[in-house]
C-alpha positions in Angstrom: 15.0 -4.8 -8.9 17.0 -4.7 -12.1 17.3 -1.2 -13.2 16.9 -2.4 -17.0 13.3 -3.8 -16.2 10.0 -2.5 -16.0 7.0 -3.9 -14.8 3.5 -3.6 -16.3 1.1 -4.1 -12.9 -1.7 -5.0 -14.5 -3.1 -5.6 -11.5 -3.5 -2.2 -10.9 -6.5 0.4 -11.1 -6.4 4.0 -11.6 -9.1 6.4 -10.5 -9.3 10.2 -11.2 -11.1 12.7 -9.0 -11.2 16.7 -9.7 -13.5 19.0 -9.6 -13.3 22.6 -7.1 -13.9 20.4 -3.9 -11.6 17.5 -4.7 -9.1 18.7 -2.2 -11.8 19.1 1.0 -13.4 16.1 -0.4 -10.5 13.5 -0.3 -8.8 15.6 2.7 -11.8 14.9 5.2 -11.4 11.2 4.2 -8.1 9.1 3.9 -5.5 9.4 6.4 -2.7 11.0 5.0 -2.4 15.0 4.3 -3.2 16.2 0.7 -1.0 19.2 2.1 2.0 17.0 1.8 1.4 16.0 -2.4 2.4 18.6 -5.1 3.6 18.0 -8.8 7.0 17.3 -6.8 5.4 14.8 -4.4 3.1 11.6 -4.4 1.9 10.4 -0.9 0.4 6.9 0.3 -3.1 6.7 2.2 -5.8 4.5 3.8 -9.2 4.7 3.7 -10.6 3.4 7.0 -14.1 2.8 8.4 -15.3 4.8 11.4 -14.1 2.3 13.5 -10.9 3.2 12.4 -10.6 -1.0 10.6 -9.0 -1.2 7.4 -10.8 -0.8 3.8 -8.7 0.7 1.0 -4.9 1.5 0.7 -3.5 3.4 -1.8 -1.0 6.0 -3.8 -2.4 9.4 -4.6 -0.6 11.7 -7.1 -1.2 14.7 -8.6 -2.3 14.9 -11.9 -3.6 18.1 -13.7 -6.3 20.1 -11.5 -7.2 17.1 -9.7 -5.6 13.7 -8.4 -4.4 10.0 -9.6 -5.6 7.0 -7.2 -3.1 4.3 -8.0 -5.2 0.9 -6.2 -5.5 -2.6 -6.2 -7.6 -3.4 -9.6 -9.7 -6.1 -7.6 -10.9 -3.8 -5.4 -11.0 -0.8 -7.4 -14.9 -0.8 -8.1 -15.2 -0.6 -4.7 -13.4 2.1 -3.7 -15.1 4.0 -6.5 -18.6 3.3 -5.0 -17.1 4.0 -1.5 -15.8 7.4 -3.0 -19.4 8.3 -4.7 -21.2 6.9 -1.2 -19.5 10.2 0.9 -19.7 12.5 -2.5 -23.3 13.9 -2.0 -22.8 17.6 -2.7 -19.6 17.8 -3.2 -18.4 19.4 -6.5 -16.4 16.7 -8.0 -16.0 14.2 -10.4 -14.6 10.3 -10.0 -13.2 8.3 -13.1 -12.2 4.8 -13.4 -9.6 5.3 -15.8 -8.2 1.6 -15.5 -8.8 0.3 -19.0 -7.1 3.8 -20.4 -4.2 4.0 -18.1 -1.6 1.3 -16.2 0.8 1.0 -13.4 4.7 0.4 -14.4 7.5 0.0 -11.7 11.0 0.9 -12.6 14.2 0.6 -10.1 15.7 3.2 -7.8 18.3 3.2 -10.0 16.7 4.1 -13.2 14.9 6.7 -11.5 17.5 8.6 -10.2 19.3 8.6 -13.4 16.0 10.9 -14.7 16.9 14.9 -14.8 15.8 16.2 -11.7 15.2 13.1 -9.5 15.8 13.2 -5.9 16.2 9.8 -3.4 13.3 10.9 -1.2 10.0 8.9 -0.9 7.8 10.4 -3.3 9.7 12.5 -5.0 7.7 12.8 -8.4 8.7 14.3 -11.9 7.3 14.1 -15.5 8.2 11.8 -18.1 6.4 12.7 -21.4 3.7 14.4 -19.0 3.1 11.0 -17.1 3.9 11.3 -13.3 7.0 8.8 -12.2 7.4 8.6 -8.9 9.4 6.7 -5.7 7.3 4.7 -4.3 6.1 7.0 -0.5 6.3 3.7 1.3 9.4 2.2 1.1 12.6 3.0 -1.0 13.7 -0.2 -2.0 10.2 -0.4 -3.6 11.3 1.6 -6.6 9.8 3.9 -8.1 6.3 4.0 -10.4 4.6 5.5 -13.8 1.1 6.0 -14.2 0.9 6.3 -17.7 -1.8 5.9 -21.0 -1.7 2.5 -22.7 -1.4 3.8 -25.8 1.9 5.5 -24.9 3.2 2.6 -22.7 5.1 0.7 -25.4 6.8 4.2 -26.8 8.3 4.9 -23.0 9.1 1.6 -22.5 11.4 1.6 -26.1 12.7 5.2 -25.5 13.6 4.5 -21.4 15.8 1.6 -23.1 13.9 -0.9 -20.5 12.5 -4.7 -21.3 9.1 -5.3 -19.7 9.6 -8.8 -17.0 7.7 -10.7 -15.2 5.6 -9.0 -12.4 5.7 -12.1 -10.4 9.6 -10.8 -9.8 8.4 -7.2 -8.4 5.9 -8.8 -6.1 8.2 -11.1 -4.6 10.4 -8.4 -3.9 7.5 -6.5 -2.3 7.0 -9.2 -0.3 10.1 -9.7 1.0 10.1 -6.6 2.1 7.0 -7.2 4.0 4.7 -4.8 2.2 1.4 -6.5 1.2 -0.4 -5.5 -2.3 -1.7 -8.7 -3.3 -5.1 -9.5 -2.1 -5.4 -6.9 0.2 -9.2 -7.7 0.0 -8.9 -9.7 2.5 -7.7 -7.1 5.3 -10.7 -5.8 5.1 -12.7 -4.8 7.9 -10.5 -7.4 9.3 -7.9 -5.4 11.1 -7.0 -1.4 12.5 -5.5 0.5 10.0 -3.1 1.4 12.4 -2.1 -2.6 12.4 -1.2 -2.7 9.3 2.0 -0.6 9.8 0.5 2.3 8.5 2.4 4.5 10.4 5.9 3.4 9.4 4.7 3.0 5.7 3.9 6.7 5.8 0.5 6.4 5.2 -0.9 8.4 8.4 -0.5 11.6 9.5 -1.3 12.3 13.3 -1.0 16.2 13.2 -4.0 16.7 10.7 -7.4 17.5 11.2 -10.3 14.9 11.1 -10.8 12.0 8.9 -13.2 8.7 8.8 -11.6 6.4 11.4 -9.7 9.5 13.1 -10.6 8.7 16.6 -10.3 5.4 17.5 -6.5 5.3 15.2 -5.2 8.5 17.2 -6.2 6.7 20.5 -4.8 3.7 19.6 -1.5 5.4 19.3 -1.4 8.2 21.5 -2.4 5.3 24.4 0.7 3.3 23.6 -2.5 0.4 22.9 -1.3 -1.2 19.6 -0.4 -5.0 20.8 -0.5 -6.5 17.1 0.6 -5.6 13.6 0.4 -7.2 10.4 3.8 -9.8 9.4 4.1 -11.3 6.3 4.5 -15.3 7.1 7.1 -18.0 5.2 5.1 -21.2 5.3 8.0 -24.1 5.9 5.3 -27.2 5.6 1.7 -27.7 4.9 -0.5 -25.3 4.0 -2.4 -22.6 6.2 -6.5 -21.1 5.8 -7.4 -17.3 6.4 -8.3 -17.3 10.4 -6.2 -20.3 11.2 -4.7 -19.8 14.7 -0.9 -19.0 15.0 0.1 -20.5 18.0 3.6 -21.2 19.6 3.8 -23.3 22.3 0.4 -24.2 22.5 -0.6 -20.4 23.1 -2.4 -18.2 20.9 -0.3 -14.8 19.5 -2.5 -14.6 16.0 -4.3 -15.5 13.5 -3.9 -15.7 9.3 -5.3 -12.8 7.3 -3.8 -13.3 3.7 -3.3 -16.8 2.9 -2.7 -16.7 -0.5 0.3 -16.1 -2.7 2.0 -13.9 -0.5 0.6 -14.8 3.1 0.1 -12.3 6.0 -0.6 -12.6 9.5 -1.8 -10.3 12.8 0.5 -10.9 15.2 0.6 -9.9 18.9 4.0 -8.6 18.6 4.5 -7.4 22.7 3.8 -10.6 24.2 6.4 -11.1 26.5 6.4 -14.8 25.8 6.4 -14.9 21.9 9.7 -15.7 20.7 9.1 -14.5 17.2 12.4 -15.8 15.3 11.1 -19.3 16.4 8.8 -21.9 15.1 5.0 -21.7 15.1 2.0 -23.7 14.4 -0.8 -22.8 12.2 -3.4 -26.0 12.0 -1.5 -29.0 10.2 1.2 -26.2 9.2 4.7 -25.0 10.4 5.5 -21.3 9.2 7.9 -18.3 10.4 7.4 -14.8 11.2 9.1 -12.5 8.5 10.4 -9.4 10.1 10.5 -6.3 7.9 14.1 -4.4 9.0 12.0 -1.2 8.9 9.3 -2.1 11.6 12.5 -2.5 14.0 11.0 -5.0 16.1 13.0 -6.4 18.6 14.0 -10.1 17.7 
């Protein structure tokens, strides 16, 4: 990432929940702690089904007396009905601010030159009032704004940055195996806990309960996790959602994400995958991408 760049993710939606329950509320939900986010730290979380499968992922700051949901625009409306489905009594209020305010991500580098900005994952200050933060996955993800429209082109001017293409961000996301294109189509697909969740920061196993608790905390604690979610370099022919990945004739997964940035479930312990190799996906030839940060064994 160029650290005179910014980039307006316009494929990003905003929600706003407050209220005096908004902490028990979203606590009892996603799968991160609300403990851990302050006005000095941003946290990433899940939203899961019972079943513990995935449905939402997303970046939760705080804002005011209540909290930012930075999400995936397509599925935004969604989450906001999922949110108002567990509400009932519950002394809150949801806003879908995502025609008022946007998603921006900045370097690393630019962030850190900001007064009081620290090179930890989340870390979180104010710029004109508008929360910038390091992204809580990844590092080398940069850092974000969530910040009103109507101020967007003032910050931009006054942070001396030039506004690029977001197709350059993404790609680096990608690379870095971290999906946030089309995660749509994750869901209700895959465990939670396959989608590397746990090394993206975005579960915490010492907390109390949340929807999808159970089955993710057995999962782990059981040592019974035998696929995770890869991102997949397509080296001929093109590949379908569900299409078998198979090396060898035998079967280690299947394709999840097929377009733009493609991911794949992978059964990542089987003794006879050689996952640096070759594999067939219908008509197609692709490769396994390995993240550096999952540290699986090559």
């Amino acid at each position: 990432m160029n650290v005179d760049k910014i980039y307006i993710l316009e494929d990003r939606g905003v929600l706003y929940i407050n209220g005096d329950d908004c902490f028990e509320f979203l606590q009892n939900l996603i799968t991160n702690d609300l403990n851990k986010i302050s006005e000095d730290n941003s946290c990433f979380a899940s939203l899961l089904t019972p079943q513990g499968k995935y449905l939402f992922d997303f970046i939760i700051v705080k804002h005011k007396k209540g909290y930012l949901i930075d999400c995936e625009k397509k599925v935004i409306g969604e989450l906001f009905d999922k949110l108002t489905q567990y509400k009932l009594r519950s002394k809150i209020d949801i806003l879908n601010l995502s025609n008022e305010f946007v998603v921006a991500a900045i370097s690393k580098e630019k962030f850190l030159s900001f007064d009081g900005a620290k090179n930890s994952k989340g870390n979180t200050i104010k710029y004109r009032s508008d929360p910038i933060f390091l992204d809580p996955r990844n590092l080398n993800l940069g850092a974000r704004i969530i910040i009103n429209i109507e101020k967007l082109y003032l910050s931009i001017k006054k942070l001396n940055l030039k506004s690029s293409n977001t197709k350059e961000y993404y790609d680096h996301a990608f690379s870095l195996g971290i999906p946030q294109i089309n995660t749509k189509m994750l869901q209700d697909k895959i465990f939670g806990i396959e989608c590397n969740f746990d090394e993206l920061n975005a579960i915490d196993f010492k907390k109390g309960c949340y929807v999808g608790q159970e089955n993710t905390a057995r999962i782990r604690l059981k040592n019974k996790q035998s696929k995770k979610l890869f991102p997949i370099k397509i080296l001929n022919g093109a590949i379908k959602v569900d299409e078998e990945i198979r090396q060898k004739n035998k079967l280690f997964g299947r394709i999840i994400i097929n377009e733009d940035y493609p991911f794949g479930i992978i059964k990542f312990k089987d003794s006879d995958i050689q996952i640096s190799n070759e594999f067939d996906c219908g008509n197609a030839k692709i490769k396994i991408i390995l993240p550096s940060w999952l540290n699986i064994k090559n």
